[in-house]
C-alpha positions as CSV (number, residue, x, y, z in Angstrom):
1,X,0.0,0.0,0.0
2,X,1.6,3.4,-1.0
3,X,-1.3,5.9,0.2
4,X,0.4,7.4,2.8
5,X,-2.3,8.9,5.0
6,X,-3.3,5.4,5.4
7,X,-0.6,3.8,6.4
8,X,-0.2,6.8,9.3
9,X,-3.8,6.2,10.1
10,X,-3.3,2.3,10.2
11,X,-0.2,2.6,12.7
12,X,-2.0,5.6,14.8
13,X,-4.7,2.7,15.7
14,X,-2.2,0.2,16.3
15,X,-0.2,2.6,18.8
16,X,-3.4,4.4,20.3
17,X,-6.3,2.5,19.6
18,X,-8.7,4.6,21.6
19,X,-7.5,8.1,20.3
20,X,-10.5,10.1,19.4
21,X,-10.9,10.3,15.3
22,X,-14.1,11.2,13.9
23,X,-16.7,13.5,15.4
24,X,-20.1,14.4,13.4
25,X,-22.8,15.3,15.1
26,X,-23.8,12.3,18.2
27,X,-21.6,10.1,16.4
28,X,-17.8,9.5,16.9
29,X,-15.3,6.8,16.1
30,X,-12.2,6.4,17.5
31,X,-8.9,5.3,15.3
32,X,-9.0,1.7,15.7
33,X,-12.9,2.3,15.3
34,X,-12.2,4.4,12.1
35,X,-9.8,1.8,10.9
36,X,-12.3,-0.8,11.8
37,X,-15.1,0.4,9.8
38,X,-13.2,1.5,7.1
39,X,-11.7,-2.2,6.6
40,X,-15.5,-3.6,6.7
41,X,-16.5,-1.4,3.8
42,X,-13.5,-1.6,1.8
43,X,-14.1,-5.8,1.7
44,X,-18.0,-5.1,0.9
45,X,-16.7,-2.9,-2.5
46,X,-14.0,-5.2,-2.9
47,X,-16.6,-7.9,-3.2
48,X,-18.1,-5.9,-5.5
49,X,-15.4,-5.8,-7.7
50,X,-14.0,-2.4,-7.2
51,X,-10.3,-1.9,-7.7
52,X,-7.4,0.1,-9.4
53,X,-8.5,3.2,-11.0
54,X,-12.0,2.5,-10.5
55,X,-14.3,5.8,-9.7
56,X,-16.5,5.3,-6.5
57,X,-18.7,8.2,-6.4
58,X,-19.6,9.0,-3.3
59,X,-23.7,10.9,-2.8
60,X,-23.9,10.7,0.5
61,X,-24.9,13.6,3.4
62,X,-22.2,15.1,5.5
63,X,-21.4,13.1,8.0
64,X,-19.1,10.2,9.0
65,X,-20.3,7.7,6.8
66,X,-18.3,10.2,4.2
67,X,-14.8,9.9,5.8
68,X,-15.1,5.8,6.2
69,X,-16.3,6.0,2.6
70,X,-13.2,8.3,1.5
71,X,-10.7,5.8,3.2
72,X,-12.1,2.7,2.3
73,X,-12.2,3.1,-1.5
74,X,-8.1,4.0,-1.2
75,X,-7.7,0.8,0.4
76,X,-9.5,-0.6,-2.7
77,X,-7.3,0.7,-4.7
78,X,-9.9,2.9,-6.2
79,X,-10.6,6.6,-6.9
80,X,-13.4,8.5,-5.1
81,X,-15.5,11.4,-6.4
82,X,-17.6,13.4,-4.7
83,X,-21.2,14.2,-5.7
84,X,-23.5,16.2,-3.9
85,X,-26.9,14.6,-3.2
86,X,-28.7,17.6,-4.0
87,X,-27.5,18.5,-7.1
88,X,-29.9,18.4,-10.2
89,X,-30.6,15.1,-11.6
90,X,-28.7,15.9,-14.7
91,X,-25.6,16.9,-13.8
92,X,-25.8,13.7,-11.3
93,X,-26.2,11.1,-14.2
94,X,-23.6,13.6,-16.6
95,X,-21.1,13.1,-13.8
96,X,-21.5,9.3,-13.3
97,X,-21.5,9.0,-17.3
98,X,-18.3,10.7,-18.0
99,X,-16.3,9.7,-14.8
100,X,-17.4,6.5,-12.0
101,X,-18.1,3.3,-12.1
102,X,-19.9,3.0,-9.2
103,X,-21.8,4.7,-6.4
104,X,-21.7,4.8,-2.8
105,X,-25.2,6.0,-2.1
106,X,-27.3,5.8,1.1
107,X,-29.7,2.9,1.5
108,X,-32.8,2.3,3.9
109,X,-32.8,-1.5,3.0
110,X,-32.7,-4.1,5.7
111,X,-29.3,-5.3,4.6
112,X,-28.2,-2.1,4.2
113,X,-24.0,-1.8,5.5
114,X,-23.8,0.0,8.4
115,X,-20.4,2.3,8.5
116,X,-21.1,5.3,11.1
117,X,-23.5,4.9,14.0
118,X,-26.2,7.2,13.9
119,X,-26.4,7.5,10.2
120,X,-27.9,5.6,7.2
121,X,-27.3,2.7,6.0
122,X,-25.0,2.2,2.3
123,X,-25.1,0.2,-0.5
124,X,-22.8,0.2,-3.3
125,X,-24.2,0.3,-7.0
126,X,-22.4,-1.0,-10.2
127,X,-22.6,1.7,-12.9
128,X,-21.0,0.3,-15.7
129,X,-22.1,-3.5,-16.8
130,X,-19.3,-6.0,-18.1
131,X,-16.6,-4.2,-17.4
132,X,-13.5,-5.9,-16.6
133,X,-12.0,-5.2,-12.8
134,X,-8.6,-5.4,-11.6
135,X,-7.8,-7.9,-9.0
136,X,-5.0,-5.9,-7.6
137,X,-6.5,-3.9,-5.3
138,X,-3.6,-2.2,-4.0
139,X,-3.1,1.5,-4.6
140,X,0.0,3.2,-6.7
141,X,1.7,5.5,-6.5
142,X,0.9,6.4,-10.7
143,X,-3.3,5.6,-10.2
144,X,-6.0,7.8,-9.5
145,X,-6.6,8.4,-5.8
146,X,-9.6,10.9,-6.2
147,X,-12.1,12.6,-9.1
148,X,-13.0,16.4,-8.5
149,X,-15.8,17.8,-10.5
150,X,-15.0,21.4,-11.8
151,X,-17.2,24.1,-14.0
152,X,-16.7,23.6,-17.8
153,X,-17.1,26.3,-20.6
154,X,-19.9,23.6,-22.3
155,X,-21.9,24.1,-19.1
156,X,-21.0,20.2,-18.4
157,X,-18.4,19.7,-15.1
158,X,-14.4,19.3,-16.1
159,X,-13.7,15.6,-14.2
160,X,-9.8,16.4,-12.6
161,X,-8.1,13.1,-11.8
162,X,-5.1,13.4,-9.4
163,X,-3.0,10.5,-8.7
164,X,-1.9,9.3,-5.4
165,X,1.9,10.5,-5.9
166,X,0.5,13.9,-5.7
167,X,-2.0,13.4,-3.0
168,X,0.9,12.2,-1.0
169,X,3.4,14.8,-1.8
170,X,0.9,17.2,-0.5
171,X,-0.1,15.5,2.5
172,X,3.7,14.9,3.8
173,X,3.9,19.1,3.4
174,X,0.9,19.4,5.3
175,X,2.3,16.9,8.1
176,X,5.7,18.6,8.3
177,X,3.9,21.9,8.6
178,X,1.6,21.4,11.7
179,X,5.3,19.8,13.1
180,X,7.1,23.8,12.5
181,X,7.7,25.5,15.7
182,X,6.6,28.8,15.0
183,X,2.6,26.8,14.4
184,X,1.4,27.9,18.1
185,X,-0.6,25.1,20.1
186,X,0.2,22.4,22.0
187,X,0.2,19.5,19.6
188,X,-3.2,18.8,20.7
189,X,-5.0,18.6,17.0
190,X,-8.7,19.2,16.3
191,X,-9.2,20.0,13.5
192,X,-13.0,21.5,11.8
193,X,-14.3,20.2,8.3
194,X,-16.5,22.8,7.3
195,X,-16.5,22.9,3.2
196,X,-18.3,20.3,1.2
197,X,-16.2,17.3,-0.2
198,X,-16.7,18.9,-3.5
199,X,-13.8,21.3,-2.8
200,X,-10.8,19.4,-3.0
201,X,-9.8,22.0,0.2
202,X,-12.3,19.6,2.2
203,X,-8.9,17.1,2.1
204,X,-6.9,19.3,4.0
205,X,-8.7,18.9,7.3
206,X,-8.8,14.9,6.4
207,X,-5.3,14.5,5.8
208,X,-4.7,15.6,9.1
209,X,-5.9,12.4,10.6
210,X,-2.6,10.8,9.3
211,X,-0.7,14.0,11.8
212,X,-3.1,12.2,14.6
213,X,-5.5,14.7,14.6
214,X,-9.4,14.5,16.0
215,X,-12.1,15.8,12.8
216,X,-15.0,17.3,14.0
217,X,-17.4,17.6,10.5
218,X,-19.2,20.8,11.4
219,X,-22.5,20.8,11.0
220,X,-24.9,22.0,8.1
221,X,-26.6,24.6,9.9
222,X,-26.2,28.3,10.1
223,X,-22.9,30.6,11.2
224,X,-24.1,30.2,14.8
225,X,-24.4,26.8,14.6
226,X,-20.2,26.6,13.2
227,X,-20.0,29.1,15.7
228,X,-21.3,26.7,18.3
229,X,-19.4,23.7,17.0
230,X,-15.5,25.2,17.0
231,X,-16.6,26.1,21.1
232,X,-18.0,22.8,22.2
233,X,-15.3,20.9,21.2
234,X,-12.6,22.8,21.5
235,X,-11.0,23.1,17.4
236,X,-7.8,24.2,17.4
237,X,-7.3,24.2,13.7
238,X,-9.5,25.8,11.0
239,X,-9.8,25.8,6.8
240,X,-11.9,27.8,4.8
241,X,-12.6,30.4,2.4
242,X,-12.4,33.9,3.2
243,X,-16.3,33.7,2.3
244,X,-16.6,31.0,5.4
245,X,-14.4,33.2,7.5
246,X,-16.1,36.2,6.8
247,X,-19.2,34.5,8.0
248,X,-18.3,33.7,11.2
249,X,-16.9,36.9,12.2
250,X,-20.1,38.8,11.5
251,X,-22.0,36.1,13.0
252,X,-19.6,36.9,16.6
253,X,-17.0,34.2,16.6
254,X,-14.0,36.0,18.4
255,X,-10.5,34.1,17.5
256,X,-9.3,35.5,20.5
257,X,-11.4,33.9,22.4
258,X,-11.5,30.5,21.0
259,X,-9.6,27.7,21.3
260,X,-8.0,28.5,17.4
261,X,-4.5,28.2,16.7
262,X,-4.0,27.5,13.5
263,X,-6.1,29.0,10.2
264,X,-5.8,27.8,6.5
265,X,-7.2,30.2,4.0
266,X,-7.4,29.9,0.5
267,X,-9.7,29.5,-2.5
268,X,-10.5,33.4,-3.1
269,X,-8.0,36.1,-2.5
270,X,-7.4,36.5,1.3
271,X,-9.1,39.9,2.9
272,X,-7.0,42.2,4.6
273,X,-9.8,42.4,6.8
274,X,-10.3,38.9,8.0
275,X,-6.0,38.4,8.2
276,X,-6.0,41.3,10.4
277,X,-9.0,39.2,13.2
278,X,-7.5,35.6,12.6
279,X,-3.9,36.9,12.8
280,X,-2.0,36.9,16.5
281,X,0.4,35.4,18.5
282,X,-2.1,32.6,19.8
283,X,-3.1,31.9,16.2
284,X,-1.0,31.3,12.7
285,X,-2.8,32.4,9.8
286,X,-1.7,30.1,6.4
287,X,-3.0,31.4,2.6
288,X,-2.4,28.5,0.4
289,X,-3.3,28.9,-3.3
290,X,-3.8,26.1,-6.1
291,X,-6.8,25.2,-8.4
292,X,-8.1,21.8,-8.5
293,X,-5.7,20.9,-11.1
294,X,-2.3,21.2,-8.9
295,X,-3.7,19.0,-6.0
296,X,-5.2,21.2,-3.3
297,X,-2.2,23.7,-3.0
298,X,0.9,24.9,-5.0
299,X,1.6,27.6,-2.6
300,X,1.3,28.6,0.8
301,X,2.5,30.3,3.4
302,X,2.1,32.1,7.0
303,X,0.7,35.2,6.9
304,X,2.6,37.6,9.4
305,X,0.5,41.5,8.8
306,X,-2.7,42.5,6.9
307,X,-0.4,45.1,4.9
308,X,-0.8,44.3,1.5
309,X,-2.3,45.6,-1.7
310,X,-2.4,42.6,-3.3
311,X,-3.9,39.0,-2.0
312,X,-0.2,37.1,-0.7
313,X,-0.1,33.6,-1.7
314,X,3.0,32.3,0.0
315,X,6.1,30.6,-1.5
316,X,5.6,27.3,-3.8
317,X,5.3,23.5,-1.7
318,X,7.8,21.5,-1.8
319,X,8.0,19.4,-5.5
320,X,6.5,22.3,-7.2
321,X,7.6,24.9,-9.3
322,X,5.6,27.8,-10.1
323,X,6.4,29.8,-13.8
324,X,5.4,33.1,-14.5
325,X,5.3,33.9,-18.4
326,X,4.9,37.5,-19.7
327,X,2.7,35.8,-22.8
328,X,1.6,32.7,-23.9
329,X,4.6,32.3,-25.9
330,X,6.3,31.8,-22.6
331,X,8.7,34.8,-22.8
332,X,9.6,34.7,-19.0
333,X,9.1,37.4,-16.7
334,X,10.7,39.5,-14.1
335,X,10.4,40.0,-10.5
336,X,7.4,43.1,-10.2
337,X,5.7,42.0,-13.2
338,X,1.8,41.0,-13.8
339,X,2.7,37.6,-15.7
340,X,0.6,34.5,-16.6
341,X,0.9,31.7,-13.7
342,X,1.7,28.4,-14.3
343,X,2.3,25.2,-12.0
344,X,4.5,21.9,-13.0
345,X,6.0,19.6,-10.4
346,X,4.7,16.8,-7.9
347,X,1.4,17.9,-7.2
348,X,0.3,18.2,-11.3
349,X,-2.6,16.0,-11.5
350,X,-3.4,13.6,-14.3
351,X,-5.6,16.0,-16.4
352,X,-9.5,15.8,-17.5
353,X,-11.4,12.3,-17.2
354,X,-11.9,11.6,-20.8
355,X,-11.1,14.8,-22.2
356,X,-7.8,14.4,-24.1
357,X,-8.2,17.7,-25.9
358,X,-8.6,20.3,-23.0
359,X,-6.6,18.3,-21.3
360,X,-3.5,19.4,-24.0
361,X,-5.0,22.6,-24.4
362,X,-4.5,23.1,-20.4
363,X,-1.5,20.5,-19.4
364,X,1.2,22.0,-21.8
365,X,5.0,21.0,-22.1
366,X,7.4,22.4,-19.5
367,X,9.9,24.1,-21.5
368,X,12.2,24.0,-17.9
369,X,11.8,20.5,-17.2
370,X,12.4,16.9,-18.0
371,X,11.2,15.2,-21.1
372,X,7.8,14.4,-20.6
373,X,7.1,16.9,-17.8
374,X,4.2,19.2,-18.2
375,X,3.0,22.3,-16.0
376,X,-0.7,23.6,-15.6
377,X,-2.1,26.7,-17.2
378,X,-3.9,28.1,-14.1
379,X,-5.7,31.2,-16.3
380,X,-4.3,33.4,-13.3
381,X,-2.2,36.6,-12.8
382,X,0.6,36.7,-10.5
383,X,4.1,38.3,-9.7
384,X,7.0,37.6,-8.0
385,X,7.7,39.6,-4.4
386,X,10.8,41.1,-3.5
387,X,11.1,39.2,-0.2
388,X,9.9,36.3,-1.6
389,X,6.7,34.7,-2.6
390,X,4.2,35.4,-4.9
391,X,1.0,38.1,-4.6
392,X,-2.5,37.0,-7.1
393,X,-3.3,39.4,-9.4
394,X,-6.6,38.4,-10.9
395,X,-7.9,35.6,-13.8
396,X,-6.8,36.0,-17.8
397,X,-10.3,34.5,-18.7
398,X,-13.9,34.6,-17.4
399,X,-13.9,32.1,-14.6
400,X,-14.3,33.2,-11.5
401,X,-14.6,32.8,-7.5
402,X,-18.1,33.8,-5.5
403,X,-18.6,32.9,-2.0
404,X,-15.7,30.0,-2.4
405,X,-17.1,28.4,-5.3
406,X,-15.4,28.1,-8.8
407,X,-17.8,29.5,-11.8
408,X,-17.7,29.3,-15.7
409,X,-19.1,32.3,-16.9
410,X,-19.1,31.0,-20.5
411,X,-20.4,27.5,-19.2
412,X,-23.7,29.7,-17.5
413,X,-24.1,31.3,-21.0
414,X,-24.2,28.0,-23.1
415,X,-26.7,26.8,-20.3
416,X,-29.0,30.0,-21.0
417,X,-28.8,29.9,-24.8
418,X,-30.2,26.3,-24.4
419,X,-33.4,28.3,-23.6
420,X,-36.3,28.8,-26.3
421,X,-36.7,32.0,-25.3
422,X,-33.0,33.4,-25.6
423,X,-31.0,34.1,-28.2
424,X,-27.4,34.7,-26.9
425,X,-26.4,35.8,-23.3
426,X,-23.5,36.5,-21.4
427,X,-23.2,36.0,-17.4
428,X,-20.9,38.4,-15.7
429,X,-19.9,39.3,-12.1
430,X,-21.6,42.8,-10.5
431,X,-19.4,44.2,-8.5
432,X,-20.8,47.4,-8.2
433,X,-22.4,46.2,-4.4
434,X,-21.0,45.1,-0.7
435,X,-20.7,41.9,-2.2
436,X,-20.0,40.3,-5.5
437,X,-23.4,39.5,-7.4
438,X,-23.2,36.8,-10.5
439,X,-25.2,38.5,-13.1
440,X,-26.9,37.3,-16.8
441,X,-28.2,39.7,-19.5
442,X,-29.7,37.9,-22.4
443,X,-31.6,39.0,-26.1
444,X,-34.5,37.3,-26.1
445,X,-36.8,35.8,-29.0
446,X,-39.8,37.1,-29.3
447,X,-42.3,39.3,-27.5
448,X,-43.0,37.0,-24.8
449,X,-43.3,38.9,-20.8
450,X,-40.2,39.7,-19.1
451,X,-41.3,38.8,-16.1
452,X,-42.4,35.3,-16.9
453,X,-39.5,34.6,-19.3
454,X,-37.8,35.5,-16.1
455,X,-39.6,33.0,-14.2
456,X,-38.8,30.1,-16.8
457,X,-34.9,30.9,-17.2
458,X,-34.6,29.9,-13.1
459,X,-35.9,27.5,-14.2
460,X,-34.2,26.3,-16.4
461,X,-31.2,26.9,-15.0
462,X,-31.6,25.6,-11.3
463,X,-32.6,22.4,-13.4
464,X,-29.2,22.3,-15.2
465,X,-26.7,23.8,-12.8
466,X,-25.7,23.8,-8.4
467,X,-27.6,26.8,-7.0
468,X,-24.6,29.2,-6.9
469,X,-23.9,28.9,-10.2
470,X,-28.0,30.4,-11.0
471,X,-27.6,34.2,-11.4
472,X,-28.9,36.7,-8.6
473,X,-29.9,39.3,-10.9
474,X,-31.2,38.8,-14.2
475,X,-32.2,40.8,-17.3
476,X,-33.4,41.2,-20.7
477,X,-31.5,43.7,-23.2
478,X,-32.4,45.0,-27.0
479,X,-28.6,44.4,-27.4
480,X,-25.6,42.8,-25.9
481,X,-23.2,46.6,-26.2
482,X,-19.9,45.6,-27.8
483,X,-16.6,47.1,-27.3
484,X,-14.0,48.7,-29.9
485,X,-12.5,45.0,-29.9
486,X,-15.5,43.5,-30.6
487,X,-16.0,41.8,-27.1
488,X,-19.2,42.5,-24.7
489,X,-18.4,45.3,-22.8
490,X,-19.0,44.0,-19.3
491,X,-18.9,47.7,-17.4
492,X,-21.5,48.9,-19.9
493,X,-23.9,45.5,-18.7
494,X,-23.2,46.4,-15.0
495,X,-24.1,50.2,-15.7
496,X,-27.7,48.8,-17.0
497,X,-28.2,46.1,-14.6
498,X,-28.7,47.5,-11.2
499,X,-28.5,45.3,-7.9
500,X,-30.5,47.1,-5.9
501,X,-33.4,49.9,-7.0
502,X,-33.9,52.9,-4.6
503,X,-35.9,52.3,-1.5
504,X,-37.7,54.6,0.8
505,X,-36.2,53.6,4.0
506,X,-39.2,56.2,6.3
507,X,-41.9,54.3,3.6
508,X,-44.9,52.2,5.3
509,X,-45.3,48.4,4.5
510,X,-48.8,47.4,3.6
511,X,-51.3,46.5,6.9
512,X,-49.8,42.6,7.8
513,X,-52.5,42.1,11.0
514,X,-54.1,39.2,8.7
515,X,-50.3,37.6,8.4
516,X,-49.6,34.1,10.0
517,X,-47.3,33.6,12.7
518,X,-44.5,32.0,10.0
519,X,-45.2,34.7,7.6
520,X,-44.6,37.2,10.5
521,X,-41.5,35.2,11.2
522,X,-39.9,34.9,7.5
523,X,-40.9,38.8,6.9
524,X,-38.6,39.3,9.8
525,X,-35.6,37.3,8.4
526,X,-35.7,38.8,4.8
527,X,-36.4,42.9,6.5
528,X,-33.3,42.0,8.8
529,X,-31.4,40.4,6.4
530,X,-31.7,42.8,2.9
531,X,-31.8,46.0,5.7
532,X,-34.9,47.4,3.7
533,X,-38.9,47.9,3.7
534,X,-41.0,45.2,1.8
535,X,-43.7,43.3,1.9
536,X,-44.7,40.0,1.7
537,X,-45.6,39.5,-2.3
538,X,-42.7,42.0,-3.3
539,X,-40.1,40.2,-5.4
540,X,-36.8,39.3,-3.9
541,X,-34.7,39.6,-6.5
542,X,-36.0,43.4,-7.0
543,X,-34.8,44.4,-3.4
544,X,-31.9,43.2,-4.3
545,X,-31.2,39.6,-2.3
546,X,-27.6,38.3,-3.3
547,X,-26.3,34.5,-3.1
548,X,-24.9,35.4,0.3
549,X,-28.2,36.4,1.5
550,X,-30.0,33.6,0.2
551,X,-27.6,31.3,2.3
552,X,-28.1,33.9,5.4
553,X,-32.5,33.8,5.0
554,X,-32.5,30.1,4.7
555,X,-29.8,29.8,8.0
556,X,-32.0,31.7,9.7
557,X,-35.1,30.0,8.7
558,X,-33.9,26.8,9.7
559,X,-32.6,27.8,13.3
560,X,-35.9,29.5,14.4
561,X,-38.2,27.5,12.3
562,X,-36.6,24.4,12.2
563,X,-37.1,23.6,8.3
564,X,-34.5,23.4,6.0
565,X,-35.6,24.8,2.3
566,X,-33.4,23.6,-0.2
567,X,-31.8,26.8,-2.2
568,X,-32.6,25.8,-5.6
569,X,-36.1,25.9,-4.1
570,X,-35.8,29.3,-2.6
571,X,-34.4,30.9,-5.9
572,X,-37.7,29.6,-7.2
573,X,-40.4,31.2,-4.6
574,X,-39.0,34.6,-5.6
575,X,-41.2,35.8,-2.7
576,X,-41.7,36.0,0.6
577,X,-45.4,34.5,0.4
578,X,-44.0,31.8,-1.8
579,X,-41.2,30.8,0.7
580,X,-43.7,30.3,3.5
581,X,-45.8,28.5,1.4
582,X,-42.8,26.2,0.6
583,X,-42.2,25.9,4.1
584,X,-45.2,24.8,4.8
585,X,-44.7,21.6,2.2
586,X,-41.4,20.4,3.6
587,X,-42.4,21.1,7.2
């Protein structure tokens, strides 16, 4: 067996048995448990034929049942991809098609194998028929150790598959850096899984396990309830996006005061703002930067001040080398200079499942290295520091980061233009708010209603694509305004789409005496929330709600009404009236 983390897992339960592992909600494992039930469901997909470079997808809720599942496909020698249970049907079966071969899904059936105590049963599920299985079931070094959906410019998910050489070159850097003196705390590691296992940053708390560590798999609840979570057990180690971060600290958490000595950050450029509150002498702050394609990170390193103008993402890991190129004809660069960012080294992964072409078109020779070697084009902006290090300077193309996740713009547009009603679009990001708004302006066909073409395109497009990837604000133009260069002038769209209209903040709401007590309740959320006058049939969208509002409504729904409405469904109620009715069908 060459998966390292396993192997340090497999000898921490030989040594310490009894040492606490796995925490998610009343459940918890301890490492020889862990190890246990790990083994037991690595012989059921073994028996089920599962083996080298086999894709297990895994669509099951967070919990614990996900971290035996991770662990007991790599001792099958197999691959495991992440698929979110509430994603739309479609983009399900268009992930299983292009990339697993079978699925680790929850089962209520008597015989169902039971993995984590207090949670649901599993069964595995062949997706492929006759196809021939490996016997050796031990994992190498050169096969795939896990599949990582990304956004595509077709509008269908970009499958990465990284190998376990890079999975372990990562995870020995992550070891030795908890180990560095200047990383306050006591040793003692416990260690928060907040993001989804759909960010390959969800590893980074898991890997920690091999470093002895205790995972505590935070809850899906509301900033309070994280909040809550990092208190009650006592985490001493965090990971997130600055999104996540940002979060918290309005919600109240106080680093300070916790029991926090250790934060990763990455996935969006870090925020002077939330440095400056993680950052102290109790409490190491760490950016680390690398997409999906370079195997979680490609750089990292301690944050010290909040004094810069541009986001800092450290110095490269070791085994990688970062390139920066003035052009695409690789004319290098100089130290100072906005260049084109590319990563080759250990942590490369293999490229796209079944996508030979944008796999060449994005996996290109290394000019610098060994025959054979080939470095990542990351589509970012970077330069060189003086003392060291590199600083992010922005994207080269249209894909982009809101609220931690990864967006095609392009792959939004060729989702809309799918529509009868549309004849070419283009999805943007707004920035002209507090917070970044994703944004579609489309020509449409015909003279049909705004307002219920409108309606349709949600649609359409929660039907097709995750909920954050379904655009806040959305409008019809005459004409998509061109610039000089013949491109669609972006700052001309923002100019015509407006976030937010003007609201009369001394203006009366209509008489609510004849409102129930969960309309009263949900008007309260959305008035405290969006900071503005409404009423209960007044569109959302109009007063201008934003992702990160949707997210905050629906927390807050759920902690004082105790009903979870799914956001795909909320970006379809549109209003207030609508929601409660909602509520009242999944209550």
């Amino acid at each position: 067996m060459t998966v390292f983390v396993l192997e340090r897992i497999k000898d921490i339960a030989a040594r310490e048995p009894h040492r606490p592992a796995v925490r998610a909600g009343v459940g918890s494992l301890d490492y020889g448990g862990l190890t246990a039930a790990a083994t037991d469901l690595c012989d059921l997909l073994r028996a089920q034929g599962v083996g080298q470079e086999d894709v297990v997808a895994i669509t099951l809720p967070r919990g614990g049942n996900q971290i035996i599942a991770m662990l007991a496909i790599w001792m099958s020698g197999a691959a495991y991809l992440p698929v979110d249970a509430q994603w739309p049907e479609g983009r399900r079966q268009l992930i299983f098609a292009d990339s697993a071969t079978f699925v680790l899904e929850e089962s209520a059936e008597a015989d169902a194998h039971v993995a984590m105590k207090g949670e649901s049963g599993l069964r595995v599920r062949p997706l492929t028929e006759g196809r021939e299985h490996s016997r050796d079931n031990s994992a190498s070094e050169p096969n795939l150790a896990y599949v990582i959906g990304t956004s595509g410019s077709t509008g269908t998910p970009l499958a990465v598959g990284v190998e376990f050489a890079a999975l372990n070159n990562y995870a020995r850097y992550l070891l030795d850096l908890v180990k560095q003196p200047e990383i306050p705390g006591d040793g003692d590691l416990r260690v928060l899984l907040s993001a989804d296992l759909s960010f390959d940053a969800s590893l980074r708390p898991v890997l920690l396990l091999a470093a002895g560590a205790e995972l505590i798999i935070a809850p899906d609840g509301s900033w309070q309830d994280h909040i809550d979570c990092i208190a009650a057990h006592g985490v001493t180690v965090l990971s997130g996006v600055p999104s996540w971060y940002s979060g918290v600290l309005g919600a109240g958490f106080v680093p300070a005061d916790s029991s926090v000595r250790l934060a990763f950050i990455g996935g969006e450029p870090a925020p002077n703002g939330v440095v400056r509150k993680l950052a102290s002498d109790r409490c190491a702050v760490v950016v680390q930067y690398g997409p999906t394609e370079t195997t979680v990170a490609a750089t990292g390193g301690r944050l010290l001040s909040d004094e810069f103008l541009e986001p800092p993402i450290g110095q490269t890991l070791p085994g990688v080398q970062v390139h920066l190129y003035r052009n695409t004809d690789l004319d290098a660069a100089v130290d100072g200079e906005s260049a084109h960012l590319y990563v080759s080294g250990a942590g490369i992964a293999r490229g796209y499942m079944n996508d030979p072409r944008t796999t060449a078109e994005r996996f290109v020779p290394d000019p610098s290295g060994p025959p054979g070697s080939r470095m990542f084009r990351t589509g970012d902006l970077a330069k060189a520091l003086p003392q060291g290090g590199y600083s992010f300077l922005g994207r080269t193309d249209d894909q982009v980061k809101i609220d931690g996740h990864r967006i095609e713009l392009t792959g939004i547009s060729s989702v809309l233009n799918r529509h009868p009603a549309v004849a070419q679009s283009v999805a943007f990001v707004h920035s002209d708010s507090a917070h970044p708004l994703l944004a579609a302006c489309y020509v449409g066909v015909g003279g049909q209603e705004e307002a219920a073409v409108e309606a349709s395109l949600r649609e359409h497009l929660a039907g097709e694509l995750p909920g954050y990837e379904v655009p806040v604000l959305i409008q019809r133009v005459d004409s998509l305004p061109m610039t000089e260069r013949g491109k669609v002038d972006v700052a001309a769209l923002s100019l015509l789409v407006r976030p937010a209209p003007a609201v009369d903040v001394e203006a009366e709401v209509d008489d609510e005496s004849d409102l129930t007590d969960i309309e009263r309740t949900v008007m309260a959320i959305v008035r405290k929330t969006l900071d503005v006058p409404c009423s209960i049939d007044d569109e959302l969208f109009a007063l201008g709600l934003t992702s990160l509002d949707s997210l905050k409504i629906l927390a807050q729904i759920r902690e004082e009404l105790g009903v979870r409405v799914r956001l795909r469904d909320f970006f379809q109620a549109r209003t207030a009236r609508s929601v409660c009715k909602l509520i009242g069908t999944v209550n």
